[in-house]
DRENDO-1510 file (C-alpha; in Angstrom, 1 decimal, always signed):
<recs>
REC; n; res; u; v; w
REC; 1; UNK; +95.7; +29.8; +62.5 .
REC; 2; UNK; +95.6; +27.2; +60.4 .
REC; 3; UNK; +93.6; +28.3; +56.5 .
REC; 4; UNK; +90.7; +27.0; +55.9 .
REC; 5; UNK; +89.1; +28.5; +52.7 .
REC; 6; UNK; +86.8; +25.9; +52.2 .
REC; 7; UNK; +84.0; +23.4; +53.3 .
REC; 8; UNK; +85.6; +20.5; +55.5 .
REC; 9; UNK; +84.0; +17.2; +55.3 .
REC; 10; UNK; +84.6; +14.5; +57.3 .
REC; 11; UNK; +83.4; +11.1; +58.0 .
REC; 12; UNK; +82.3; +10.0; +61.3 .
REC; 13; UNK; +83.1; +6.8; +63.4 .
REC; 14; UNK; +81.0; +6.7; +66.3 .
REC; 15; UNK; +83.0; +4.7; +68.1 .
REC; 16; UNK; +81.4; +1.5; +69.9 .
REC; 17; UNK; +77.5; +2.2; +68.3 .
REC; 18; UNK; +77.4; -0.5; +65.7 .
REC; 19; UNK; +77.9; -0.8; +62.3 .
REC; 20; UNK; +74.6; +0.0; +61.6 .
REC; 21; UNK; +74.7; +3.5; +63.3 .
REC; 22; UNK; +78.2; +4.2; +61.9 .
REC; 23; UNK; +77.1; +3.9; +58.4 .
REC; 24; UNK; +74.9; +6.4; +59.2 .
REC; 25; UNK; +76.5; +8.9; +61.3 .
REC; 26; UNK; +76.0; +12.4; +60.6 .
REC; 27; UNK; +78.3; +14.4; +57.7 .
REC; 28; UNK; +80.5; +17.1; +59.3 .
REC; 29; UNK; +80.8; +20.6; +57.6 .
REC; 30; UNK; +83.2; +23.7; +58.9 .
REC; 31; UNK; +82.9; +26.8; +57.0 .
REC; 32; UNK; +84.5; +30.2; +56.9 .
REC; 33; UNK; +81.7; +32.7; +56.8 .
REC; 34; UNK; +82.2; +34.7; +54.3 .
REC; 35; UNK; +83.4; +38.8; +54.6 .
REC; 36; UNK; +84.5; +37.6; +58.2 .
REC; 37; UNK; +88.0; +36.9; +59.5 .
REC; 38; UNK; +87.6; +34.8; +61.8 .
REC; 39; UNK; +84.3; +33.1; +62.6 .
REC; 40; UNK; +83.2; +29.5; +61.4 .
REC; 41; UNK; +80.0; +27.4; +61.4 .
REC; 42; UNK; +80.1; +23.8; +62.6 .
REC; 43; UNK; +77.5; +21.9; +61.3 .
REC; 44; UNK; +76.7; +18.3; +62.8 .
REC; 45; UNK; +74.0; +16.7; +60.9 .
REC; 46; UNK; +70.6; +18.5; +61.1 .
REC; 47; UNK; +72.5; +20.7; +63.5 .
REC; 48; UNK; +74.8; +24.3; +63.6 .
REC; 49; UNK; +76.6; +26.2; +65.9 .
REC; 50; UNK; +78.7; +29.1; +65.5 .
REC; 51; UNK; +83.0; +29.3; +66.8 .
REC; 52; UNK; +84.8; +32.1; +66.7 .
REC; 53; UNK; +88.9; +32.0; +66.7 .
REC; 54; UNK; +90.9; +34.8; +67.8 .
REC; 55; UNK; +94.8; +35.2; +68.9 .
REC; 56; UNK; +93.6; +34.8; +72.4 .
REC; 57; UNK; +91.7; +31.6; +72.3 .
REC; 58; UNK; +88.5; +30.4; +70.5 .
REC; 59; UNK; +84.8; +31.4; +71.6 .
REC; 60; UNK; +82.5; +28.0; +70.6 .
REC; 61; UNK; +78.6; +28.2; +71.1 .
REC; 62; UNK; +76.6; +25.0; +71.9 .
REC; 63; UNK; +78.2; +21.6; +71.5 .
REC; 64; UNK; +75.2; +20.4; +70.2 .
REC; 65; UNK; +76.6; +16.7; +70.7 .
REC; 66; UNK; +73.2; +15.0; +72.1 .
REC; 67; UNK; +73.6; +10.9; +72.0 .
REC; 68; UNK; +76.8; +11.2; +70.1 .
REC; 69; UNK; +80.3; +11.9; +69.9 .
REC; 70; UNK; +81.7; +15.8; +71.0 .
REC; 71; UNK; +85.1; +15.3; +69.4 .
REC; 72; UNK; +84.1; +16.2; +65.6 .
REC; 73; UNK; +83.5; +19.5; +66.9 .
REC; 74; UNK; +86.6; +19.6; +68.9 .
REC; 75; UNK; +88.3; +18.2; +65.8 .
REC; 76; UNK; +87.1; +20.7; +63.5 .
REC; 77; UNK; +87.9; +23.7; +65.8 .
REC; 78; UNK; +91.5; +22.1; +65.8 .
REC; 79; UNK; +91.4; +22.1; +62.2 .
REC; 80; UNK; +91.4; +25.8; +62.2 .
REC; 81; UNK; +93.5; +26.9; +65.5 .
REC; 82; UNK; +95.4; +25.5; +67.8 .
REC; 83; UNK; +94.7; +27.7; +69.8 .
REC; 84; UNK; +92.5; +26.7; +73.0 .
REC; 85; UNK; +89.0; +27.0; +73.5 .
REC; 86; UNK; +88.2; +29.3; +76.5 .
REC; 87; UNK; +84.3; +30.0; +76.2 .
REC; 88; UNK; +81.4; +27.5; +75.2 .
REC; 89; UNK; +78.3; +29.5; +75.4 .
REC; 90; UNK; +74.7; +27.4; +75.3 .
REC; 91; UNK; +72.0; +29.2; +73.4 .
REC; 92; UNK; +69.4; +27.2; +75.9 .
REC; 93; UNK; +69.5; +24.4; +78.0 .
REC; 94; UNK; +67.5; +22.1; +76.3 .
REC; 95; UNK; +70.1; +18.8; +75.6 .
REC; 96; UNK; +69.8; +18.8; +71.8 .
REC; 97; UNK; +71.9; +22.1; +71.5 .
REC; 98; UNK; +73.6; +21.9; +75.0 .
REC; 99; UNK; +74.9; +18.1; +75.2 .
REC; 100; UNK; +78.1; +17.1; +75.1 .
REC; 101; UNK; +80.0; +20.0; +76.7 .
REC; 102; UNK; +82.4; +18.0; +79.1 .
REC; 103; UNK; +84.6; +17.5; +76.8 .
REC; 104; UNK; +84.9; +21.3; +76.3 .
REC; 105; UNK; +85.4; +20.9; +80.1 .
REC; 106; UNK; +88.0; +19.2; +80.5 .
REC; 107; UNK; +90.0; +20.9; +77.9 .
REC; 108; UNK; +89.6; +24.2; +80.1 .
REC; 109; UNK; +86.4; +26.2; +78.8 .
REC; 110; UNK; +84.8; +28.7; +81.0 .
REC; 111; UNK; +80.9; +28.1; +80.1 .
REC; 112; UNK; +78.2; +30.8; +80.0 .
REC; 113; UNK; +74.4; +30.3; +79.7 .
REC; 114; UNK; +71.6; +32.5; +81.1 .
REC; 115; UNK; +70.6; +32.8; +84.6 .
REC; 116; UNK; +67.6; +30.3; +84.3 .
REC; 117; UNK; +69.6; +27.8; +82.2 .
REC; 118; UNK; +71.9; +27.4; +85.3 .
REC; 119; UNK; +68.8; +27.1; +86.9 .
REC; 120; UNK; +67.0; +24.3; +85.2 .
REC; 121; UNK; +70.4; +22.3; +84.9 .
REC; 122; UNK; +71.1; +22.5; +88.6 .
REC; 123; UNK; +67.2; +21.7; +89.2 .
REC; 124; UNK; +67.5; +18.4; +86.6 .
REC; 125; UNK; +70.9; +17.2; +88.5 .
REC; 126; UNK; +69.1; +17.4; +91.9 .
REC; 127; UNK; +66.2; +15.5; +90.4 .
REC; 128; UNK; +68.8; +13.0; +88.7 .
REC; 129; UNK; +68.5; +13.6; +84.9 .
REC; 130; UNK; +71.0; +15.5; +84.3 .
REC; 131; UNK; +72.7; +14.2; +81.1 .
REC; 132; UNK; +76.6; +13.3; +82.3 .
REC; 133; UNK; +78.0; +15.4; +79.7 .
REC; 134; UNK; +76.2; +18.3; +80.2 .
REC; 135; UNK; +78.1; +21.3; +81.6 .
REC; 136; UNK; +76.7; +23.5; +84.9 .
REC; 137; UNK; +77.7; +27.2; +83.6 .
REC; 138; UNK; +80.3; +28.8; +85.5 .
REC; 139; UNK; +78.7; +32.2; +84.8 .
REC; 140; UNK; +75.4; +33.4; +84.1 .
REC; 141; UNK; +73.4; +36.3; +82.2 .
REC; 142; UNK; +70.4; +38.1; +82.7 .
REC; 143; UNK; +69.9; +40.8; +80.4 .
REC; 144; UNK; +73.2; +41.2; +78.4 .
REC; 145; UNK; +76.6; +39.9; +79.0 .
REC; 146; UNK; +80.0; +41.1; +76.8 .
REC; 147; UNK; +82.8; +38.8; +76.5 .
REC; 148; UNK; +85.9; +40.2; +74.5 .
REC; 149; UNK; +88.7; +38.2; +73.7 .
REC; 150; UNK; +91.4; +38.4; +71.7 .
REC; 151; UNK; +90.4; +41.7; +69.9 .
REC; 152; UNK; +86.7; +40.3; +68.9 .
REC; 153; UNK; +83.8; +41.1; +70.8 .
REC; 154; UNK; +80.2; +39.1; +71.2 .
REC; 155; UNK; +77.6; +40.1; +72.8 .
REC; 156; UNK; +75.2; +37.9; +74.8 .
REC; 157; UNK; +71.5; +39.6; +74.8 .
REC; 158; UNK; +68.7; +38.0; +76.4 .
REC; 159; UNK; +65.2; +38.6; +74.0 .
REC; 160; UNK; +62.8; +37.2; +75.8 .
REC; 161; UNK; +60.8; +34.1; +76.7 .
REC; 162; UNK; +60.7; +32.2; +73.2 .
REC; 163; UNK; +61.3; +28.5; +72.3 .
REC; 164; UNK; +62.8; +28.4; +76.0 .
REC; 165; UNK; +62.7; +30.8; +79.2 .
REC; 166; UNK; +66.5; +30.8; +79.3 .
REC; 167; UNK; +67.2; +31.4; +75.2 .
REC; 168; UNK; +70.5; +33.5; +74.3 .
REC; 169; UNK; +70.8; +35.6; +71.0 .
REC; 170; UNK; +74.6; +36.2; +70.3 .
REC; 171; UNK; +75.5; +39.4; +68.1 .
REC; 172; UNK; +79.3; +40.0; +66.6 .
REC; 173; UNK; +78.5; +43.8; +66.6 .
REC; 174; UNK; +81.6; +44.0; +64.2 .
REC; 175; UNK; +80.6; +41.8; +61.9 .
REC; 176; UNK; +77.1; +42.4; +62.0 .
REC; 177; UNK; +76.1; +38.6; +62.9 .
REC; 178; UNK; +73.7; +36.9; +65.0 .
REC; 179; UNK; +73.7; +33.6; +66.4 .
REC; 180; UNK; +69.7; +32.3; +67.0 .
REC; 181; UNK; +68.8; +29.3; +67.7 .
REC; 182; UNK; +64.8; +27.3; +67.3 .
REC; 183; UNK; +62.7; +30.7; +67.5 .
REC; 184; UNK; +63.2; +32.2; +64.7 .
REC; 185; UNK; +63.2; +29.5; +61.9 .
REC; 186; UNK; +64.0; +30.5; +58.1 .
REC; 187; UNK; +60.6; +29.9; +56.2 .
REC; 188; UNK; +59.8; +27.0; +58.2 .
REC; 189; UNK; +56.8; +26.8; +61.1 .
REC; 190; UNK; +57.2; +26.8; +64.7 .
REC; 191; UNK; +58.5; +23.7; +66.2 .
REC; 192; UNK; +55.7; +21.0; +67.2 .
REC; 193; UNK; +53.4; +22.9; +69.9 .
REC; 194; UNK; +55.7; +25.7; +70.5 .
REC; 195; UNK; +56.8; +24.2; +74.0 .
REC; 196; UNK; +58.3; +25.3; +77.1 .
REC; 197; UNK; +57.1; +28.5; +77.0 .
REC; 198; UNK; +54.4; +30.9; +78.6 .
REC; 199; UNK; +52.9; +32.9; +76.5 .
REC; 200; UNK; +53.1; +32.7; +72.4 .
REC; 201; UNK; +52.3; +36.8; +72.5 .
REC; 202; UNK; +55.9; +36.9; +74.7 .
REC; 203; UNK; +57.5; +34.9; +71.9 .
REC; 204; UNK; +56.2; +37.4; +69.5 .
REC; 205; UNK; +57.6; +40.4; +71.2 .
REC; 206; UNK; +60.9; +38.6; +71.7 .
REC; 207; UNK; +61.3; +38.4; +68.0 .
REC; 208; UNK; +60.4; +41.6; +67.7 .
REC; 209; UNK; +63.2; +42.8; +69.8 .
REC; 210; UNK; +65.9; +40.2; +67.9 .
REC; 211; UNK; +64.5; +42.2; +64.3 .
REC; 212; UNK; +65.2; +45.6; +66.1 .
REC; 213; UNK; +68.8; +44.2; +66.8 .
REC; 214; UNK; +71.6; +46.0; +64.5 .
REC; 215; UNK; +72.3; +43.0; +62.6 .
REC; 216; UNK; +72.5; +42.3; +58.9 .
REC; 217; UNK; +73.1; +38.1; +58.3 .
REC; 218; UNK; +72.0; +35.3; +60.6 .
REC; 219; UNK; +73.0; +32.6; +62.0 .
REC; 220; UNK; +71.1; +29.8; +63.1 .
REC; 221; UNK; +71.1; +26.5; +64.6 .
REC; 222; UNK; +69.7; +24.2; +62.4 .
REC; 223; UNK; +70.2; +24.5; +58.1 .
REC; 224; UNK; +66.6; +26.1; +57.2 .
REC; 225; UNK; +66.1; +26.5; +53.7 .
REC; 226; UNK; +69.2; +25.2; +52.2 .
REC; 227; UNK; +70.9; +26.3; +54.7 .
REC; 228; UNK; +71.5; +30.1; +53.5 .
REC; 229; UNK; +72.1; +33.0; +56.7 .
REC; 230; UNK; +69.0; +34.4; +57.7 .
REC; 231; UNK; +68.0; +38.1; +56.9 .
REC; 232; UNK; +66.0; +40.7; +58.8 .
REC; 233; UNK; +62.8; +39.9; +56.6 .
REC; 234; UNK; +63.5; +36.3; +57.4 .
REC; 235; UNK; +62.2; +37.4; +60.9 .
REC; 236; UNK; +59.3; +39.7; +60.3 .
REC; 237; UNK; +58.2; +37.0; +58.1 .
REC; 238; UNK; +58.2; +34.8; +61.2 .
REC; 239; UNK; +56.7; +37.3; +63.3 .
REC; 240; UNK; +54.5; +37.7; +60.5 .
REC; 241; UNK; +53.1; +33.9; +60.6 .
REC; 242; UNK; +52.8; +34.3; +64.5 .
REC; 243; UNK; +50.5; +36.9; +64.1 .
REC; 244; UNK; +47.9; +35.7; +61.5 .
REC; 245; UNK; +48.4; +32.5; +63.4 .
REC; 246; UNK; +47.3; +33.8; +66.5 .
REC; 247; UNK; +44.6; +36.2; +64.8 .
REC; 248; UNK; +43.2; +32.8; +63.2 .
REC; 249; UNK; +43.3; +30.8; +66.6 .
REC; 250; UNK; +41.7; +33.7; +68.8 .
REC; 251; UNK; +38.7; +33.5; +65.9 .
REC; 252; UNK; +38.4; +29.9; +66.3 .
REC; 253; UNK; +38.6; +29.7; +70.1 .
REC; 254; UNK; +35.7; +32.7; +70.5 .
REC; 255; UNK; +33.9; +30.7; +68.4 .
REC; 256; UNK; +34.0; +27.6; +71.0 .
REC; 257; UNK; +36.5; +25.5; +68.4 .
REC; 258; UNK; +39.6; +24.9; +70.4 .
REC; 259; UNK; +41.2; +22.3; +70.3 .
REC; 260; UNK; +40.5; +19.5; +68.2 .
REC; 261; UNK; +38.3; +21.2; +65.0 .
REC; 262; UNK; +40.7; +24.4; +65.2 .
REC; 263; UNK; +43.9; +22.3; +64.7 .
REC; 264; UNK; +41.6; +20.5; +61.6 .
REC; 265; UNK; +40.4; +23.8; +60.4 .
REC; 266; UNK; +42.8; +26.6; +60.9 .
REC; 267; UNK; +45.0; +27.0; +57.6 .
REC; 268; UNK; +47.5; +29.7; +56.8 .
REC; 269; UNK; +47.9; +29.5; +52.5 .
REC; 270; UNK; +50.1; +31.7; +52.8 .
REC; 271; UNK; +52.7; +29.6; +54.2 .
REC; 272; UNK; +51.6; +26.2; +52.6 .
REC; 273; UNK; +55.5; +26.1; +51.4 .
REC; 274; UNK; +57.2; +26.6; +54.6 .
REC; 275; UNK; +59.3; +23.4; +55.8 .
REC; 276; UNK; +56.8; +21.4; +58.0 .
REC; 277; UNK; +53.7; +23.5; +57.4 .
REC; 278; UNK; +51.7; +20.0; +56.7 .
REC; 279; UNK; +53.0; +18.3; +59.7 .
REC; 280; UNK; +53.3; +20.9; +61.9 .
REC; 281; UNK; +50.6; +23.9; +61.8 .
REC; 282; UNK; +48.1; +21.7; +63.7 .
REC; 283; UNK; +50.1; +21.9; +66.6 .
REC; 284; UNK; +51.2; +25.3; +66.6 .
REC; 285; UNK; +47.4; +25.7; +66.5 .
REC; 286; UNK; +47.2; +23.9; +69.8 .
REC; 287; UNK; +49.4; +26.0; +71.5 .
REC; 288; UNK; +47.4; +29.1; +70.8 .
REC; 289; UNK; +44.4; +27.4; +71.7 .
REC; 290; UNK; +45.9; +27.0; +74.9 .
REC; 291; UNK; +46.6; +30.8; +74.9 .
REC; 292; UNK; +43.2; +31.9; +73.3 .
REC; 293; UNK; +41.1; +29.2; +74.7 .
REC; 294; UNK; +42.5; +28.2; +78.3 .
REC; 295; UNK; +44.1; +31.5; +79.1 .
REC; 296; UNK; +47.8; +30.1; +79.7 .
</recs>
């Protein structure tokens, strides 16, 4: 193993986009997380995922290489090891945090998702939109899944319908580290209208089940509030905001208000400083109007 003791950042070429998109091609940052021997996080712009190197081969989670180039992530996993990478393991299928995994491929990297992510990847190929560089998983998980290699072991635990049906949380029991991506943001609301999901009381319960985890730092898939690990009261305070949200909504919708004067008159104060709160509460709003209001 190569030492790497401190943040690596490298410039991007994106090869054959244009000057214009070159000059502004995402910053690459690999860093050793700290009190741990051997896992990383790879972050790609506005985007992290989590690698783990061992004497056995390397365990990378989603390539999270969407309209742009795989290779820095390869490059900084290099950087570290050369040893090779054996498991790529998506979070979810949606193509912002699963894109780009052939090249993984084709280096030799058995690929795990859940059961449903298979599902919906196999389902968008026969429809033709599958994304070329997006990998089919060679194995699947329901409930839980453990992969141990090299002397490290990661489990793969299955919460829960959330931001996705088909969403992975991925604990280093050891180390006492989670890897969670989109549901459980760090002081930040709920992505836009909290979509493909079926019930926003499900997604409540399935971060529930990720606080009761034995877990002390986080991980997490985009850089949330300066990009610090995430903490157990990171996630009550989420479940927290889900609940008054959803106590607010259900008011409003008996009260014949959903949709349009609920998303204008539903506010939170208490999480007016959350990351998006101004642009996005309204249409978290919508989505438990639809719960509240429309029954689905």
């Amino acid at each position: 193993m190569k030492a790497l003791n401190v943040v690596v950042t490298l410039a991007i070429s994106i090869i054959g986009a244009g000057a214009a998109m070159a000059q502004n091609a995402p910053p690459v940052a690999t860093t050793k997380v700290d009190g741990t021997e051997n896992v990383y996080v790879f972050r790609y712009g506005g985007y992290q995922s989590m690698f783990i190197v061992t004497p056995q081969g390397v365990i990378a989670t989603d390539p999270a290489s969407y309209l742009r180039p795989a290779k820095p992530y390869i490059d900084a996993i290099k950087a570290v090891t050369d040893k090779p990478v054996k498991y790529v393991i998506y979070s979810h299928h949606h193509y912002d945090h699963a894109a780009g995994g052939q090249p993984f491929k084709d280096l030799g990297a058995t690929f795990i998702a859940h059961r449903r992510a298979k599902e919906r990847l196999l389902e968008l190929k026969k429809q033709n939109a599958l994304r070329p560089d997006v990998v089919i998983p060679d194995e699947v998980v329901d409930g839980k899944k453990t992969i141990t290699l090299g002397g490290t072991t990661l489990e793969l635990i299955y919460v829960g319908r959330n931001h996705s049906d088909d969403m992975l949380v991925m604990r280093l029991p050891k180390e006492k580290l989670v890897f969670v991506v989109d549901f459980a943001p760090i002081e930040a609301v709920q992505f836009r209208n909290i979509p493909d999901n079926a019930s926003p009381l499900e997604f409540i319960d399935s971060l529930k089940k990720l606080a009761a985890l034995d877990w002390d730092r986080m991980i997490t898939g985009h850089p949330y509030a300066g990009g610090r690990y995430g903490t157990k009261k990171d996630v009550q305070d989420d479940i927290a905001y889900m609940e008054d949200l959803s106590a607010e909504v259900k008011k409003a919708a008996d009260a014949g208000k959903c949709f349009d004067a609920a998303m204008k008159e539903v506010k939170l104060p208490k999480y007016e400083k959350w990351a998006n709160y101004e642009n996005g509460l309204a249409a978290n709003v919508e989505r438990f109007c639809y719960w509240w209001g429309r029954g689905y």
